[in-house]
The first five atom37 places (N, CA, C, CB, O) and aatype in JSON, in Angstrom:
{
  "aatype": [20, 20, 20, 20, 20, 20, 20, 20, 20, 20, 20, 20, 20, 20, 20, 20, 20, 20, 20, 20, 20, 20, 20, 20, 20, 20, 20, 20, 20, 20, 20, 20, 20, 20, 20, 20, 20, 20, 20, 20, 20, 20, 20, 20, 20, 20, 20, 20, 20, 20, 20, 20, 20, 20, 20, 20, 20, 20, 20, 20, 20, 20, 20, 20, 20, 20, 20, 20, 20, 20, 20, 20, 20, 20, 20, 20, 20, 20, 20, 20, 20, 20, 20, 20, 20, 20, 20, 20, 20, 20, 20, 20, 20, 20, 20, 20, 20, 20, 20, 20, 20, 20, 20, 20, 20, 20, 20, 20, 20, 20, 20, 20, 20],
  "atom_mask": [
    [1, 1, 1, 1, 1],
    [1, 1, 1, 1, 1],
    [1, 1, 1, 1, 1],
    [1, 1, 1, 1, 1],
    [1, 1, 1, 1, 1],
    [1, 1, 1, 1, 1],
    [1, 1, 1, 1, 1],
    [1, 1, 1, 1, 1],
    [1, 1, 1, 1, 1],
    [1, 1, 1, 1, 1],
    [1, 1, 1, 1, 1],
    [1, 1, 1, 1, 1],
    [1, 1, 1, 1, 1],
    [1, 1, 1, 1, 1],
    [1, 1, 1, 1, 1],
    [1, 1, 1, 1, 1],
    [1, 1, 1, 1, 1],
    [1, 1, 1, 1, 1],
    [1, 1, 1, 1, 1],
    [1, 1, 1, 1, 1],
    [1, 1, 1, 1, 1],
    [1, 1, 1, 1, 1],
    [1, 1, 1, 1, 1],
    [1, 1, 1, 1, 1],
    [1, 1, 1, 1, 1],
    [1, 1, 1, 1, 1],
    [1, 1, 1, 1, 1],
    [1, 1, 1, 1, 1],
    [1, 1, 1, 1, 1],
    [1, 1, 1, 1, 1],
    [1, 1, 1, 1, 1],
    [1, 1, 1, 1, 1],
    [1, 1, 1, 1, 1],
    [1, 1, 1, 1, 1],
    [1, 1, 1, 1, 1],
    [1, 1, 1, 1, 1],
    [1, 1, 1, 1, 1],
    [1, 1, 1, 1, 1],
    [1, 1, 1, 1, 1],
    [1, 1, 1, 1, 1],
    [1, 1, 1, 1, 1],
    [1, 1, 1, 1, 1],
    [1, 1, 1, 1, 1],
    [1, 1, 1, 1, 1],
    [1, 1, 1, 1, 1],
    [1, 1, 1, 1, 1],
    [1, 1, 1, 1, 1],
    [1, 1, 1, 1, 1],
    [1, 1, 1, 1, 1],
    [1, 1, 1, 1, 1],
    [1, 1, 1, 1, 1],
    [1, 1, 1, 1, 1],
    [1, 1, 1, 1, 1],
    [1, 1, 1, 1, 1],
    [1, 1, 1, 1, 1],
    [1, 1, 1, 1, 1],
    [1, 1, 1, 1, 1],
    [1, 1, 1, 1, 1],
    [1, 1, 1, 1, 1],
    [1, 1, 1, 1, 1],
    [1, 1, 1, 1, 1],
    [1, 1, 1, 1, 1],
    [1, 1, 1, 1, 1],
    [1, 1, 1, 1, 1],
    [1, 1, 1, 1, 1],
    [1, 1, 1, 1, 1],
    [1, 1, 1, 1, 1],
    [1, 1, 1, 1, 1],
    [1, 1, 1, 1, 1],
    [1, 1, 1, 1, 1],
    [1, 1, 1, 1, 1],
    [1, 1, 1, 1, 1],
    [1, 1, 1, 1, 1],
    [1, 1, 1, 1, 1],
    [1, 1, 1, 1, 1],
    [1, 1, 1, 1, 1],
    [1, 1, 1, 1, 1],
    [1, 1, 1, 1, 1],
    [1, 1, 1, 1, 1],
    [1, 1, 1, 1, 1],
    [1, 1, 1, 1, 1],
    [1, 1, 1, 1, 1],
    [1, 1, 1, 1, 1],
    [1, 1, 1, 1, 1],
    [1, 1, 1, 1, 1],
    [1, 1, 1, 1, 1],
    [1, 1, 1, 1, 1],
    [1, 1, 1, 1, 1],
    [1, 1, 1, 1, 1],
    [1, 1, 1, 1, 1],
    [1, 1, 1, 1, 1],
    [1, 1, 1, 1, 1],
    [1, 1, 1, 1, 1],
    [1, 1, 1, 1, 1],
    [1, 1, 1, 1, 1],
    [1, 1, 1, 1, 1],
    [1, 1, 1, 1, 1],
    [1, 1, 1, 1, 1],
    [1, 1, 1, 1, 1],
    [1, 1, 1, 1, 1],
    [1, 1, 1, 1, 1],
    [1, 1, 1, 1, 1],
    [1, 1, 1, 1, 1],
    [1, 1, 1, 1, 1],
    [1, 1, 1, 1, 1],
    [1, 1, 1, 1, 1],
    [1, 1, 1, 1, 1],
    [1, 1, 1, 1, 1],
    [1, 1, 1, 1, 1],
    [1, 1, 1, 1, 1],
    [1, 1, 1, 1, 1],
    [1, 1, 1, 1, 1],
    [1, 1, 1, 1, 1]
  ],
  "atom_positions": [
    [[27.79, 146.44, 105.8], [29.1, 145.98, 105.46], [29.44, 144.67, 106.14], [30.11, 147.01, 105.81], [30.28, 143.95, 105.59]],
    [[28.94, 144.31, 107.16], [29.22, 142.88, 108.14], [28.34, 142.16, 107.47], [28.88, 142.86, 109.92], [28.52, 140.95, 107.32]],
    [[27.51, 142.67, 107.06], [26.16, 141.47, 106.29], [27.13, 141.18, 104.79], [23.96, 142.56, 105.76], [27.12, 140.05, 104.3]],
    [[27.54, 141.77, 104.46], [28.34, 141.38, 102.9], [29.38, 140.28, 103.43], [29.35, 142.94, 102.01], [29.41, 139.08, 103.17]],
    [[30.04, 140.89, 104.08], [31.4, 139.62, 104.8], [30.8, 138.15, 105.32], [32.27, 140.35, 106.52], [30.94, 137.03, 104.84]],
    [[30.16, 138.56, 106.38], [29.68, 137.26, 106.49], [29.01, 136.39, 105.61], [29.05, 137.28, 107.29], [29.24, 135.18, 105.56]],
    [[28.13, 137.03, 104.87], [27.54, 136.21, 103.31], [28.76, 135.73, 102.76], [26.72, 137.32, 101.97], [28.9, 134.53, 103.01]],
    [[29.98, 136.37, 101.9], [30.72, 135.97, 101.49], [31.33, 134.98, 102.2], [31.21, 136.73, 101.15], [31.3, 133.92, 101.58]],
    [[31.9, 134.9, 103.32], [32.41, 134.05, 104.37], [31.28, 132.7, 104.29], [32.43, 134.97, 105.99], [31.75, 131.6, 103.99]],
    [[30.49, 132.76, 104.43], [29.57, 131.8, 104.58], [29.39, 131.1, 102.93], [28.15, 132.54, 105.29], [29.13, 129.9, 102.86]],
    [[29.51, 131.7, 101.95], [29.47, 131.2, 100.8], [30.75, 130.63, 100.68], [29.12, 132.08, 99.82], [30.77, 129.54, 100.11]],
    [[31.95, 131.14, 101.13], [32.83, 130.54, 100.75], [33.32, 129.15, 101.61], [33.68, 131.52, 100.61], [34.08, 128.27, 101.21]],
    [[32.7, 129.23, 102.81], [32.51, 127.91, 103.42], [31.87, 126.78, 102.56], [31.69, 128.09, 104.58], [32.41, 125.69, 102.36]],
    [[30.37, 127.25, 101.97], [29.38, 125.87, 101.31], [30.11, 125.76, 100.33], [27.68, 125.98, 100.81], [30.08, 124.66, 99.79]],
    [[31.15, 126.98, 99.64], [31.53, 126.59, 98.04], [32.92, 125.83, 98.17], [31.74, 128.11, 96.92], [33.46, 125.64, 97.07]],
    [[33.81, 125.24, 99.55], [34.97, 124.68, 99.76], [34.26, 123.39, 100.36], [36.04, 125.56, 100.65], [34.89, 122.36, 100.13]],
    [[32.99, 123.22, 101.13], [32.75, 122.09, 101.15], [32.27, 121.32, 100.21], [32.25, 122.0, 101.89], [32.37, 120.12, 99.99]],
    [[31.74, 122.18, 99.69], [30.82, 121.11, 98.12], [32.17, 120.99, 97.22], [29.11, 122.29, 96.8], [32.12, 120.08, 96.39]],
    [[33.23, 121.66, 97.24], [34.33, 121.16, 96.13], [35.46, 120.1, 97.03], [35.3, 122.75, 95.37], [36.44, 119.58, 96.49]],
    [[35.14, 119.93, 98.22], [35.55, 118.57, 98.5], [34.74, 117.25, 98.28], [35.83, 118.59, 99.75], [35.2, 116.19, 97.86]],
    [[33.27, 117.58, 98.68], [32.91, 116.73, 98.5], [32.46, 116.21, 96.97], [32.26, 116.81, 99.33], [31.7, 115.25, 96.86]],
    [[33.0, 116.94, 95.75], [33.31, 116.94, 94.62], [34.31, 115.95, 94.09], [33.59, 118.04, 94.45], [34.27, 115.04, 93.25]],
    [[35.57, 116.65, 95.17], [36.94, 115.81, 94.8], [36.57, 114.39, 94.89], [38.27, 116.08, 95.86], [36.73, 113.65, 93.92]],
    [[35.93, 113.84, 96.33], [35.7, 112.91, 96.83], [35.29, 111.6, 95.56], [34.72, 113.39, 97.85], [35.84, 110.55, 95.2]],
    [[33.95, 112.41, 95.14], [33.25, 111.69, 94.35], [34.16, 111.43, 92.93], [31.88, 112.41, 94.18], [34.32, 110.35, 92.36]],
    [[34.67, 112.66, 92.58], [35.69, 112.05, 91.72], [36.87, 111.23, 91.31], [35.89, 112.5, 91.51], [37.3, 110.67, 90.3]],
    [[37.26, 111.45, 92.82], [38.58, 110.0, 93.25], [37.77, 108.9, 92.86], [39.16, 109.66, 95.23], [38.23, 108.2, 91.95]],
    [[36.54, 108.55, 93.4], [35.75, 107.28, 93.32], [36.01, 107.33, 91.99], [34.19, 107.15, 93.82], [37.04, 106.83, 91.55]],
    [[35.08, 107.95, 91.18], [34.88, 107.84, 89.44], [36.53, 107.19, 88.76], [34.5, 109.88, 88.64], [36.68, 106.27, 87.96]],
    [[37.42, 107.89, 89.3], [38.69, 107.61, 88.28], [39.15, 106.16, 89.11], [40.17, 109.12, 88.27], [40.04, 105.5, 88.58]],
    [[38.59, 105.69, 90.31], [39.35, 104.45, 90.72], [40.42, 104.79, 91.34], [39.75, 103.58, 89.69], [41.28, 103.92, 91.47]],
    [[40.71, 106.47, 92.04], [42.11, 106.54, 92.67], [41.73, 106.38, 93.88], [43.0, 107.79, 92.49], [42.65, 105.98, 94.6]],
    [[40.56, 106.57, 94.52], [39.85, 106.3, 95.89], [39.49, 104.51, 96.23], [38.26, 107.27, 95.8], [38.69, 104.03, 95.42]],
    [[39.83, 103.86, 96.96], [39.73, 102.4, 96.79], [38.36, 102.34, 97.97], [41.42, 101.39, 97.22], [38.37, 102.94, 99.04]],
    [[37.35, 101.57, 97.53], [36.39, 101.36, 98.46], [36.84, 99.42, 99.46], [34.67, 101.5, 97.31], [37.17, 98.29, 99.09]],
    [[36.57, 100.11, 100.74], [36.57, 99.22, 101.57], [35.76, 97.82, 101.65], [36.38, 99.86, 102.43], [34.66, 97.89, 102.2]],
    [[36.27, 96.24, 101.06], [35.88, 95.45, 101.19], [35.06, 95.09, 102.38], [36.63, 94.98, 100.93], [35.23, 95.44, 103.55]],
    [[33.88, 94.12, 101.72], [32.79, 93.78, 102.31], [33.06, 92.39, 102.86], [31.67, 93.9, 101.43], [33.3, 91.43, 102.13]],
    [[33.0, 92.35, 104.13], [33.85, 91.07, 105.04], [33.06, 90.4, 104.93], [34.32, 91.08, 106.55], [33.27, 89.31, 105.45]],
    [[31.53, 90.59, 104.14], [30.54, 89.05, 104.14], [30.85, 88.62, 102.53], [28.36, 89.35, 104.48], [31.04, 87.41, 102.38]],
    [[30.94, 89.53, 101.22], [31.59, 89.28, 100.64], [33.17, 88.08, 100.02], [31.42, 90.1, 100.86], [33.36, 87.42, 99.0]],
    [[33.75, 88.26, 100.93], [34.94, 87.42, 101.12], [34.92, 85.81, 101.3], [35.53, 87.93, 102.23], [34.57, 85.25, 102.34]],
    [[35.31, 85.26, 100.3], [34.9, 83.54, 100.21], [36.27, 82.75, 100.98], [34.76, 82.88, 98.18], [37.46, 82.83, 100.65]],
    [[35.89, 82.27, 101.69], [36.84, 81.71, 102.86], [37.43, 80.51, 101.8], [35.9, 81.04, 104.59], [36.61, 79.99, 101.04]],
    [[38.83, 80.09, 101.73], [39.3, 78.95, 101.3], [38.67, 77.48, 101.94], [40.7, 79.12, 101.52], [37.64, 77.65, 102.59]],
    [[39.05, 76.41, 101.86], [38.34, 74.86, 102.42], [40.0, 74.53, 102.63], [37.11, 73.54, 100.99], [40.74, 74.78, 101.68]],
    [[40.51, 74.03, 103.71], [41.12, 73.71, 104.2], [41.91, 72.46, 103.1], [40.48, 73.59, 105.38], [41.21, 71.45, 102.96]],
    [[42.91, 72.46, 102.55], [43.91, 71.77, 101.65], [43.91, 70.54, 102.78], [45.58, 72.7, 101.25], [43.98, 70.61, 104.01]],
    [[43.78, 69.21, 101.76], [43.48, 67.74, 102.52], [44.8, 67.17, 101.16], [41.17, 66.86, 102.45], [45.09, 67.64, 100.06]],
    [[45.41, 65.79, 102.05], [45.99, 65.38, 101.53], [45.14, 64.19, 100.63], [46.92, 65.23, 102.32], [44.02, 63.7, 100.8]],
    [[46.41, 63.92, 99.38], [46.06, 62.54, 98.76], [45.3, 61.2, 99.31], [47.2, 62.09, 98.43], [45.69, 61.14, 100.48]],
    [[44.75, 60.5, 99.17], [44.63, 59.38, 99.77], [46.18, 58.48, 99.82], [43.44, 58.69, 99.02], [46.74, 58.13, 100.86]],
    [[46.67, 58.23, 98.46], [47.36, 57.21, 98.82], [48.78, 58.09, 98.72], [47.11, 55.82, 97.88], [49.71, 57.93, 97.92]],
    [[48.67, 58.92, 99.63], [50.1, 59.99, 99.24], [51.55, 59.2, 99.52], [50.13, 61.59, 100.42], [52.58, 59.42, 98.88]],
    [[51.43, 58.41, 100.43], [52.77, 57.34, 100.72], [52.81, 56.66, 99.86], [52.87, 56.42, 101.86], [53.97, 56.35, 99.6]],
    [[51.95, 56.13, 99.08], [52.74, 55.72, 98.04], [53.65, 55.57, 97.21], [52.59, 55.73, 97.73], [53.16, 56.25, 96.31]],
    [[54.31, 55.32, 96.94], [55.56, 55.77, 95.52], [55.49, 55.11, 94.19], [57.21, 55.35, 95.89], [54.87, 54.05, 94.09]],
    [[56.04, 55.62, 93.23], [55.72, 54.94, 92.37], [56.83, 53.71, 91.92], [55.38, 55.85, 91.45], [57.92, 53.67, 92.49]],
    [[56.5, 52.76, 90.91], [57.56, 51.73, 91.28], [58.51, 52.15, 90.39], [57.2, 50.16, 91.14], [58.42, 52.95, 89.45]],
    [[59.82, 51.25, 90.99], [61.41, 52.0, 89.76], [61.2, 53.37, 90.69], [61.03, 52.39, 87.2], [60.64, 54.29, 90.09]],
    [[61.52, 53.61, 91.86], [61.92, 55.0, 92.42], [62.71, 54.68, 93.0], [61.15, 55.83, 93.13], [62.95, 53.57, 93.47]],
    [[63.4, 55.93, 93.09], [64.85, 55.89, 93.54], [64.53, 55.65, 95.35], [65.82, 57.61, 93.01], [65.41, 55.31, 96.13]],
    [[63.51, 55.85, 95.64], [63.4, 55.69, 97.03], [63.66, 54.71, 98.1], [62.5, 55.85, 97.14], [63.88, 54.79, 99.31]],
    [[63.52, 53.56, 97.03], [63.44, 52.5, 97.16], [65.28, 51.76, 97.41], [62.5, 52.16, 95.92], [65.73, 50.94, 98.21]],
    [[65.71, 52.32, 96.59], [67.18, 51.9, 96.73], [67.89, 52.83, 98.22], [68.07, 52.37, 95.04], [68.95, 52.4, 98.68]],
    [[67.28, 54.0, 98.83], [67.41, 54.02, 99.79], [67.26, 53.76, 100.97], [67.41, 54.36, 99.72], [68.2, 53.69, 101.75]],
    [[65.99, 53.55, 101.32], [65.19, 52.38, 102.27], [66.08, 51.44, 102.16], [63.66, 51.79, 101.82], [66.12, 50.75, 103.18]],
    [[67.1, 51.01, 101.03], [67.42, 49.32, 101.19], [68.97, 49.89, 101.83], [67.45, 48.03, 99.31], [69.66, 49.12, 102.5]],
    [[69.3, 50.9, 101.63], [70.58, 51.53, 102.46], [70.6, 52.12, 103.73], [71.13, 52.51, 101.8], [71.54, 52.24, 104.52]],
    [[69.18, 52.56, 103.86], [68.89, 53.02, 105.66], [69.01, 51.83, 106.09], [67.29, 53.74, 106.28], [69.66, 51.82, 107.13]],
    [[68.58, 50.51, 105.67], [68.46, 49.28, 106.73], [69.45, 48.7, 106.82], [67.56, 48.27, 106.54], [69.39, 47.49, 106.99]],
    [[70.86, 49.44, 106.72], [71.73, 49.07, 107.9], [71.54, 49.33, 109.08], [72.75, 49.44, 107.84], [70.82, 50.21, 109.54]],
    [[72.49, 48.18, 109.9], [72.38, 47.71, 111.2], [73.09, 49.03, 111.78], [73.08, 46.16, 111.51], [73.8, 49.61, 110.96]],
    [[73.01, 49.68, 113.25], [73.68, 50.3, 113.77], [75.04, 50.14, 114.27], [73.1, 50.51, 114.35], [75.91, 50.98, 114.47]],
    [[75.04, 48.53, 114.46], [76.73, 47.85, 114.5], [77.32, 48.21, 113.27], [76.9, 46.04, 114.6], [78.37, 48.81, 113.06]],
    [[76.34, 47.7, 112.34], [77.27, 47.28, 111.01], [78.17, 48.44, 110.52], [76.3, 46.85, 109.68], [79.23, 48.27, 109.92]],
    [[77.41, 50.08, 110.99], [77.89, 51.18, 110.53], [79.2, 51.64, 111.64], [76.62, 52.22, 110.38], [80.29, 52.11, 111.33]],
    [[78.66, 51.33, 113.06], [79.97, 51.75, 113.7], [81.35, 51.16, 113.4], [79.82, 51.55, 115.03], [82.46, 51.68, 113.44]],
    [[80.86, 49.53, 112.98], [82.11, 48.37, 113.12], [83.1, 49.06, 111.45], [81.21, 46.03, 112.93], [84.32, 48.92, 111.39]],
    [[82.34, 49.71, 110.37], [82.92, 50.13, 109.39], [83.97, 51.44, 109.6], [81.88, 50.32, 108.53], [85.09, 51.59, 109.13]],
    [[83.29, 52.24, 110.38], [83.71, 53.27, 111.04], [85.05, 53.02, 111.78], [82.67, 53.66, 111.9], [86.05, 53.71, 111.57]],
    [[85.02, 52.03, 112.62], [85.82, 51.9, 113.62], [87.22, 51.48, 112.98], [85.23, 50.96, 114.63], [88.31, 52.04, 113.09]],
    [[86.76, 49.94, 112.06], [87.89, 50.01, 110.54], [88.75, 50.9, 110.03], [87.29, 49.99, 109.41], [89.98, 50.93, 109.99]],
    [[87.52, 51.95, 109.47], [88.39, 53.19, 108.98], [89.5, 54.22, 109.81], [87.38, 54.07, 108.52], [90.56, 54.68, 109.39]],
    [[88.87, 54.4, 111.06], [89.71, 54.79, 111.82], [91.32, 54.21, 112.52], [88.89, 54.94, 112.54], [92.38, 54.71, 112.88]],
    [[90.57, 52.51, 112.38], [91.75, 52.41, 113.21], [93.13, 51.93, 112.0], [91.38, 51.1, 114.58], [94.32, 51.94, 112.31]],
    [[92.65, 51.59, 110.79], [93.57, 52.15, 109.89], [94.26, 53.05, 109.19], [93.47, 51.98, 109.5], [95.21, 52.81, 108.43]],
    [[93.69, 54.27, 109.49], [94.26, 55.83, 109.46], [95.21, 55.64, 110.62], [93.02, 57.22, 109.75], [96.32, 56.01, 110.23]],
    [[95.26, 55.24, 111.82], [95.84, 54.98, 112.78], [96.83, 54.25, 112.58], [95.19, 54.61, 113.54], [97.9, 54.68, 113.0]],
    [[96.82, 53.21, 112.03], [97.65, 52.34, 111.57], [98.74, 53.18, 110.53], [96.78, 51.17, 110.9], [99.95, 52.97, 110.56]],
    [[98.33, 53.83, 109.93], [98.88, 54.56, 108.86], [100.07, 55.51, 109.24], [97.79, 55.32, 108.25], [101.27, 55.59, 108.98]],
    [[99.15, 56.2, 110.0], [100.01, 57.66, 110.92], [101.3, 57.12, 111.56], [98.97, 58.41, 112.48], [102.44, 57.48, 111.28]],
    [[100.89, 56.06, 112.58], [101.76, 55.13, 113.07], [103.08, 55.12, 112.13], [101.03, 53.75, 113.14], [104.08, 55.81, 112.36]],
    [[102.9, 54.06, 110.82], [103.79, 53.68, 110.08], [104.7, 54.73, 109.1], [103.11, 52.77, 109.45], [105.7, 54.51, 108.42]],
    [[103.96, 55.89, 109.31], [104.63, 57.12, 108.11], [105.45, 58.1, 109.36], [102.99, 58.35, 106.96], [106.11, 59.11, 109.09]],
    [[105.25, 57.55, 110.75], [106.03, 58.17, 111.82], [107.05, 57.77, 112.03], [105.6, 58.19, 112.87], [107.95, 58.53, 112.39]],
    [[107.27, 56.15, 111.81], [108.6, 55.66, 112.26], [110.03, 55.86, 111.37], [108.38, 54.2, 112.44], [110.1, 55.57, 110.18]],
    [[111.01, 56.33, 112.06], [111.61, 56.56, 110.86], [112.35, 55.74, 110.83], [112.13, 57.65, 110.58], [113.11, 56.07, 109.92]],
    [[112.75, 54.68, 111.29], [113.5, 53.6, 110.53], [113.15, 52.72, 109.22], [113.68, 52.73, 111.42], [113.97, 51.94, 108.74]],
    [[111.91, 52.91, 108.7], [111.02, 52.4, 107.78], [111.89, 52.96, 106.67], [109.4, 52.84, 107.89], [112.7, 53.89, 106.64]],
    [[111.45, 52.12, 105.77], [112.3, 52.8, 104.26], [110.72, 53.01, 103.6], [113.72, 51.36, 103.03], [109.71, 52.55, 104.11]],
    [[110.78, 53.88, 102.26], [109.62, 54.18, 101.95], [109.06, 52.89, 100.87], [109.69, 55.68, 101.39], [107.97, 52.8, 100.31]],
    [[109.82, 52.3, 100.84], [109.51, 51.3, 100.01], [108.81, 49.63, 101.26], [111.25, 51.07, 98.97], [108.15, 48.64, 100.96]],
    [[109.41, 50.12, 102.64], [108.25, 49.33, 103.4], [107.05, 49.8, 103.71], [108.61, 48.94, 104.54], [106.1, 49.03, 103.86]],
    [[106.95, 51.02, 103.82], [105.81, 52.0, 103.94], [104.93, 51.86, 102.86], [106.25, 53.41, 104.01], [103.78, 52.24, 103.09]],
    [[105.19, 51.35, 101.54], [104.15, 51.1, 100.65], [103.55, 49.12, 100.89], [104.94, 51.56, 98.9], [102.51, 48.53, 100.58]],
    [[104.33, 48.85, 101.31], [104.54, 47.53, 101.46], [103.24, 47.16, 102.48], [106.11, 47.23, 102.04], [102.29, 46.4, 102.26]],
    [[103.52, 47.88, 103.56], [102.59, 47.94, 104.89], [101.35, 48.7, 104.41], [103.33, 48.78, 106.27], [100.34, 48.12, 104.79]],
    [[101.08, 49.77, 103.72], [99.85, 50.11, 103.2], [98.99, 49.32, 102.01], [100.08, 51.33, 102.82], [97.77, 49.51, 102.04]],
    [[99.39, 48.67, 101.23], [99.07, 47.51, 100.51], [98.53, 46.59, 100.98], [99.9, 47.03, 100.04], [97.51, 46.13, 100.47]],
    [[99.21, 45.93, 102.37], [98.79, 44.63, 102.73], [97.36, 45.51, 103.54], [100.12, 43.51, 103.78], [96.22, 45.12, 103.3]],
    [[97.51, 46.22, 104.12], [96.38, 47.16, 104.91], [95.11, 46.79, 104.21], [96.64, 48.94, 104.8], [94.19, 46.05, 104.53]],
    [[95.4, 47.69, 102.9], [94.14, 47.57, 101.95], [93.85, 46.32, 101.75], [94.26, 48.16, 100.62], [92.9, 46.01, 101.04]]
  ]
}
């Protein structure tokens, strides 16, 4: 009676390993099992190099009309600046006083401009 059990026991061990290693082979077959890439396999990219004449531009670009607007002077931009400000100033000034009539207040912003 122990010789029957253990046979069975023992069969039912080889007959659960061979139906894994069943499953196994069949994941492969259907493509649901993914096999592990071959790292000598794998084609390395070449390192992306620029144009030769990549600064170039082409002509008639708009680039060009900016370059000619960066090359203002660093005075030239503060001294515009400073203009604008100190005629807002001028302004504030003149819309504060109240003896002004509003018809000098246009008078004084006119000649401004």
């Amino acid at each position: 009676m122990m010789t029957k059990k253990k046979i069975i026991k023992c069969s039912l061990i080889i007959f659960i390993f061979f139906f894994n290693y069943s499953c196994e082979s069949i994941k492969k077959g259907l493509g649901m099992q993914k096999d592990a890439p071959d790292e000598f396999l794998i084609r390395k990219n070449e390192p992306i190099q620029m144009p030769p004449n990549y600064e170039l531009l082409p002509p008639n670009s708009k680039s060009k009309v900016l370059k000619k607007k960066k090359n203002k002077s660093v005075k030239e931009i503060i001294d515009e600046n400073l203009k604008k400000n100190k005629n807002l100033t001028e302004e504030k000034k003149i819309d504060k006083s109240p003896n002004s009539s509003n018809l000098e207040q246009e008078i004084l912003k006119e000649l401004n401009n």
